[in-house]
N, C-alpha and C positions, 0 to 999 in steps of 0.2 A: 504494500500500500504506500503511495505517496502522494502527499498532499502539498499545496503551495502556502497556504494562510491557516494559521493554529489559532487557538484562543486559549492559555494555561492559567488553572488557578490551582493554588499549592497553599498546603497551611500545615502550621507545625504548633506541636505544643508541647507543656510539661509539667506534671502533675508532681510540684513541689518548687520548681524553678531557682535550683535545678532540682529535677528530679525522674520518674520514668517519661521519659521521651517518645513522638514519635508524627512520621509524618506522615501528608496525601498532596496527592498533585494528580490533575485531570485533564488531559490533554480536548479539546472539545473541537467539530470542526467551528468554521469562520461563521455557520450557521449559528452557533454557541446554543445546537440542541444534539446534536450527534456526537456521541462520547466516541473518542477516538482511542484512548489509552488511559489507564489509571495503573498510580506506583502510591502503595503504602509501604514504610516499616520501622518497625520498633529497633530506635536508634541506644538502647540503655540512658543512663543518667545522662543529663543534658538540660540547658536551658531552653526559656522559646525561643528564643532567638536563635541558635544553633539548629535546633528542631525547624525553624521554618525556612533558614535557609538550605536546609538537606531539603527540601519539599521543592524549593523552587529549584534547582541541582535535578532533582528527578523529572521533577515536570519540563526543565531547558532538555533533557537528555533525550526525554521519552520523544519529546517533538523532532529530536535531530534524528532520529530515528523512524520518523515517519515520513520525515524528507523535505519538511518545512521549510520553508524559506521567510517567511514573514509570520512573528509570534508577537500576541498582545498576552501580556502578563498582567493577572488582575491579581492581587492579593493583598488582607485587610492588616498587613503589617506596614505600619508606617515606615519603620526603622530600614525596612528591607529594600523597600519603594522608593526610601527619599534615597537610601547610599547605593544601591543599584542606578536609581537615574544620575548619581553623580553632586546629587545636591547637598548630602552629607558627610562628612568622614568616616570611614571605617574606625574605630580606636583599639577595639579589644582584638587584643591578640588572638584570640579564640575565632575569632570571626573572617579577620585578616583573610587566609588560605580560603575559607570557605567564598567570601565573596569574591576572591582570584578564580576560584576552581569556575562560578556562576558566571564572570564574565570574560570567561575563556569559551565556554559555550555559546554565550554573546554574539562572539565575533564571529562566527561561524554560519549565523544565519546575517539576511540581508539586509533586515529590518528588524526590531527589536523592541516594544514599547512598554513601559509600567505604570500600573495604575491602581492608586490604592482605593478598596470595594469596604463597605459596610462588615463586618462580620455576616450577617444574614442574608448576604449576595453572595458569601463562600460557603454556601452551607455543606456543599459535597465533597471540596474538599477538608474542611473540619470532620466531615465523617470519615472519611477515609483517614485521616490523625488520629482522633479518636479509635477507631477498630484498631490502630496499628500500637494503640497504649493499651489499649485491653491485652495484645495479644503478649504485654510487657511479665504478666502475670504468666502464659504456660511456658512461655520462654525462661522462668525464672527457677519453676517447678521443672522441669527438662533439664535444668542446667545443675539444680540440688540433684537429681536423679542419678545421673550419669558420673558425676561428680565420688560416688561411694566407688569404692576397692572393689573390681572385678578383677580375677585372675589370669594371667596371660592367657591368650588362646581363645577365652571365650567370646562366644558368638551371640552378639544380642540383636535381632531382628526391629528393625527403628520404620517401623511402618505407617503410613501416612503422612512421609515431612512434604507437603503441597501436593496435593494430586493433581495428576496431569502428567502426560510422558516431552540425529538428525543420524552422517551414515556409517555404517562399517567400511564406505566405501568412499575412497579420497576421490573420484571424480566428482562427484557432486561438490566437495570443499576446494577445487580449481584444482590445483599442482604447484603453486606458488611455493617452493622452500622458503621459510627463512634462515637464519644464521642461528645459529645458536647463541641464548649470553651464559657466558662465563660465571658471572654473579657469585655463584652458588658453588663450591669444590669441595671433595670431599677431605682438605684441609682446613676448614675453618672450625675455631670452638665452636662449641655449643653455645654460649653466648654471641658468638659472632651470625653463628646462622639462626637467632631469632634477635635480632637487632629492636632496638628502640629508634633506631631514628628511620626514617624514610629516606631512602633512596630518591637522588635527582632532585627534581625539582617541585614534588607532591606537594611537601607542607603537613604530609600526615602526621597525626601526632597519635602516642600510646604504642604497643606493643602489637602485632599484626598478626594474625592468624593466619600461616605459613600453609598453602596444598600445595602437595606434591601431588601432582596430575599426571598417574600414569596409564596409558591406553593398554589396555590386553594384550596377552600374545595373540598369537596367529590360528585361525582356524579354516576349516577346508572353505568357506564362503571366504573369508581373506585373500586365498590363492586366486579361486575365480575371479574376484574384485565383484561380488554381488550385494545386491544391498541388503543389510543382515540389519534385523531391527529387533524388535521381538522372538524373531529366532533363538534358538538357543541350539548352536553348535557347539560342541566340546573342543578343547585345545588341541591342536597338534602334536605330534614328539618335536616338532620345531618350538611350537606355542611355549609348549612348560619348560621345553630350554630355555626360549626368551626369559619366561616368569623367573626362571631361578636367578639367572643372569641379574634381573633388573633387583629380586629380594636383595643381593648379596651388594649389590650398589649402595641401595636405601640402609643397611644397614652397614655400609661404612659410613655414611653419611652419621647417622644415630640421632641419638635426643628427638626423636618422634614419639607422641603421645598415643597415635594411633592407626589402625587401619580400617578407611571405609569404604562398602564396594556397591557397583548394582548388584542387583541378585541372579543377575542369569549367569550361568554357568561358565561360560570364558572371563569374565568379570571374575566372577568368585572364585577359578583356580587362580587365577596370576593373584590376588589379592590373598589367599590362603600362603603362596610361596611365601609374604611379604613379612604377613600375620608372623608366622612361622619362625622364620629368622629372625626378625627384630621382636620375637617374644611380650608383644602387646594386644590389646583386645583388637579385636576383627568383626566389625558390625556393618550387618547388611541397610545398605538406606532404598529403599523401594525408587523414590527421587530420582537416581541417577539412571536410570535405567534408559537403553538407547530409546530412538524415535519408533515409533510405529509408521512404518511404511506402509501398511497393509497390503493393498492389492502388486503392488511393487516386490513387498518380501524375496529374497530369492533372485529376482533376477537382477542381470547387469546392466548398466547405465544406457547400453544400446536398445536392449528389449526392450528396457521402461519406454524409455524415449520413441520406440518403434510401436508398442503397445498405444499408447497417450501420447500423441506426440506436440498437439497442443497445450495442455495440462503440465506435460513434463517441460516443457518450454515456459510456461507462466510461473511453478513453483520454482525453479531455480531464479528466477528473480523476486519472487512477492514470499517473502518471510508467513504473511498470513492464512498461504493458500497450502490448505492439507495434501497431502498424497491419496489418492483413493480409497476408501475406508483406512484410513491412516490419522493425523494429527497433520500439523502443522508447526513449522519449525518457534514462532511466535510462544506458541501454545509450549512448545518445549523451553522457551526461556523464561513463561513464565513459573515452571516448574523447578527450573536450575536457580530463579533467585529466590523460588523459598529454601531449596538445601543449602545456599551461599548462605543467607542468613541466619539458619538452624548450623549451619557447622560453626560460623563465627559466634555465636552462642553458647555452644557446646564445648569447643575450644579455644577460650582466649588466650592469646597469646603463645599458642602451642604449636608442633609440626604435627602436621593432618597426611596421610596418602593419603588417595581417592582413587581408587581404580575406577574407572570407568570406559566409555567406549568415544568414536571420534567427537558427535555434535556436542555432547552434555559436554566434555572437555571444552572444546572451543568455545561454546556459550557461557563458562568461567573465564577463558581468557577475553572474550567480547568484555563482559561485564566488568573485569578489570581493567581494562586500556577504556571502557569508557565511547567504543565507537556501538557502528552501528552493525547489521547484520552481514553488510558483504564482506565480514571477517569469516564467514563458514564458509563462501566459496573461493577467496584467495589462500587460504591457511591450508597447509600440509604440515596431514601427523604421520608417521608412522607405527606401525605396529612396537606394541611395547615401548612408546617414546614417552620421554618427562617430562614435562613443563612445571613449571611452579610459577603458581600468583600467589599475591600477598593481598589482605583486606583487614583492615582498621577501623579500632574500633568509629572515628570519629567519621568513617566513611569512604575515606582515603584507600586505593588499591593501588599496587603496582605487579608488574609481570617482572620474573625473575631470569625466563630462562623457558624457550621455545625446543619442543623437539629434539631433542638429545640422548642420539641413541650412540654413543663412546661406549656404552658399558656392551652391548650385545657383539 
């Protein structure tokens, strides 16, 4: 979907000030009756001000995303309204970054406007803030949960983190390599590889919840290059070599808290190698689990496309458009930012693996750089490759480290 004129209203709050936090932002078309996109989430302790500039951060994001060019920004914070249009000074250090991150997204569109609305002119997005400080409560009960002494090894099944379910198959994600960053070696302390400070030129601040983002080994759909979604192929003798290979990595690396995987089966061996060697718990998250291709399943990029050949021609550009009795890749991210949010919850400040498969993978590296969705058809992963993003608590992501398969 791409649109030329947005209309965003975003709002933030905090129930204590500071206190549980959280945002909403609604992207609407130019009609300002057609909801085009909505982004809630519970940002922990924070003020409103922090709280509502994360809201308009999501709602500039969601719009750049839907290919806007021209955004009118309504929202009932004065403070936000007057130092975004320039009329006031940013002061608090807290805020600083956050209104660089807001009018960095700024320049990016063509036209830009703010204008401050009544409280009861934002009423959908205070709801959507609202739902997302409610949800500040199971996030907190989740996080005492998980928090108790489980014994190496065990398996605890984490089902439900957002329901909703792109390919096994890198044509679909272009063939684009990129380079690998170095970042990350398996010479750094332990304190080094979970840093407090933000890398470049973020501005994040706090301690960052570190995935280690590794794709599966190899299974007989891999060789074909077919699209494998729902499927569940078993590993290869190639596959559980890859997995052993990449275990024996990750744990020179060390100081990781845990291991999380989809539940289909090439997922869960290579995440079992992982479990295994670095002697930590190994939990299934339902969340990660690849795209539902549906009527696609199985075959390769030429049969779809030979099959549907208009459909397959529309989906690989329009993020919103499903595969035949399948999903939609949209529909897949917004599943991956409720397990980004549930892991950064889960794990503050810790190193996380994530087995999972290619799209859920890139749909965290999207989410951390921050762009839009033609990052799933430029990016190439390979089989069993690592990437690592970083995500902070204040909101802040950076990418560590694309594709790196040195260990195999």
């Amino acid at each position: 979907m791409s649109v030329h004129e947005v209309i965003v209203e975003a709002d933030g709050g905090s129930r204590g000030n500071p206190g549980p936090a959280g945002y909403g932002a609604v992207v609407f078309a130019a009609d300002h009756v057609r909801v085009l996109a909505e982004r809630k989430e519970y940002v922990g302790v924070a003020t409103n001000n922090v709280a509502e500039y994360r809201g308009l951060i999501a709602g500039l994001a969601a719009a750049a995303e839907l290919g806007a060019r021209v955004v009118a920004v309504r929202m009932d914070s004065k403070l936000v309204v007057e130092q975004m249009a320039g009329r006031w000074k940013v002061k608090h250090p807290s805020m600083i970054p956050l209104a660089e991150q807001a009018r960095a997204l700024v320049a990016g569109f063509d036209q830009v406007s703010f204008t401050w609305i009544p409280r009861a002119e934002n009423s959908h997005a205070d709801r959507l803030a609202n739902e997302a400080m409610d949800d500040g409560a199971v996030v907190g009960t989740v996080r005492e949960a998980v928090s108790a002494r489980h014994t190496p090894g065990d398996q605890v099944a984490v089902t439900g983190v957002r329901a909703s379910e792109p390919a096994d198959t890198d044509r679909v994600a272009g063939g684009v390599e990129p380079a690998a960053d170095p970042a990350l070696d398996g010479e750094t302390t332990a304190a080094q590889r979970v840093s407090t400070n933000a890398p470049g030129w973020t501005g994040a601040l706090g301690r960052p919840t570190r995935l280690l983002l590794l794709r599966h080994g190899q299974t007989e759909l891999s060789i074909e290059r077919r699209y494998s979604g729902r499927g569940n192929p078993p590993l290869t003798d190639l596959g559980r070599q890859q997995a052993e290979r990449a275990a024996k990595m990750l744990a020179a690396k060390g100081d990781i808290a845990a291991v999380v995987t989809s539940p289909l089966q090439r997922a869960r061996a290579t995440a079992e190698a992982a479990a295994g060697v670095l002697d930590v718990p190994l939990r299934v998250l339902d969340g990660l689990i690849e795209t539902d291709f549906g009527d696609w399943e199985g075959l390769t990029f030429t049969e779809a496309a030979q099959r549907d050949p208009q459909l397959h021609t529309d989906w690989l550009g329009d993020p919103s458009l499903p595969a035949p009795g399948g999903e939609s890749f949209d529909q897949v991210r917004e599943r991956i930012e409720g397990v980004r949010r549930d892991l950064v919850a889960l794990y503050p400040g810790q190193n996380v693996v994530v087995v999972s498969h290619v799209t859920p993978i890139k749909t965290l590296l999207q989410l951390a750089l921050g762009v839009g969705p033609s990052l799933l058809y430029r990016l190439h992963l390979d089989l069993a490759s690592l990437c690592i993003a970083e995500f902070y608590p204040d909101g802040g992501a950076s990418v560590r480290l694309v594709n790196d398969v040195s260990y195999l």
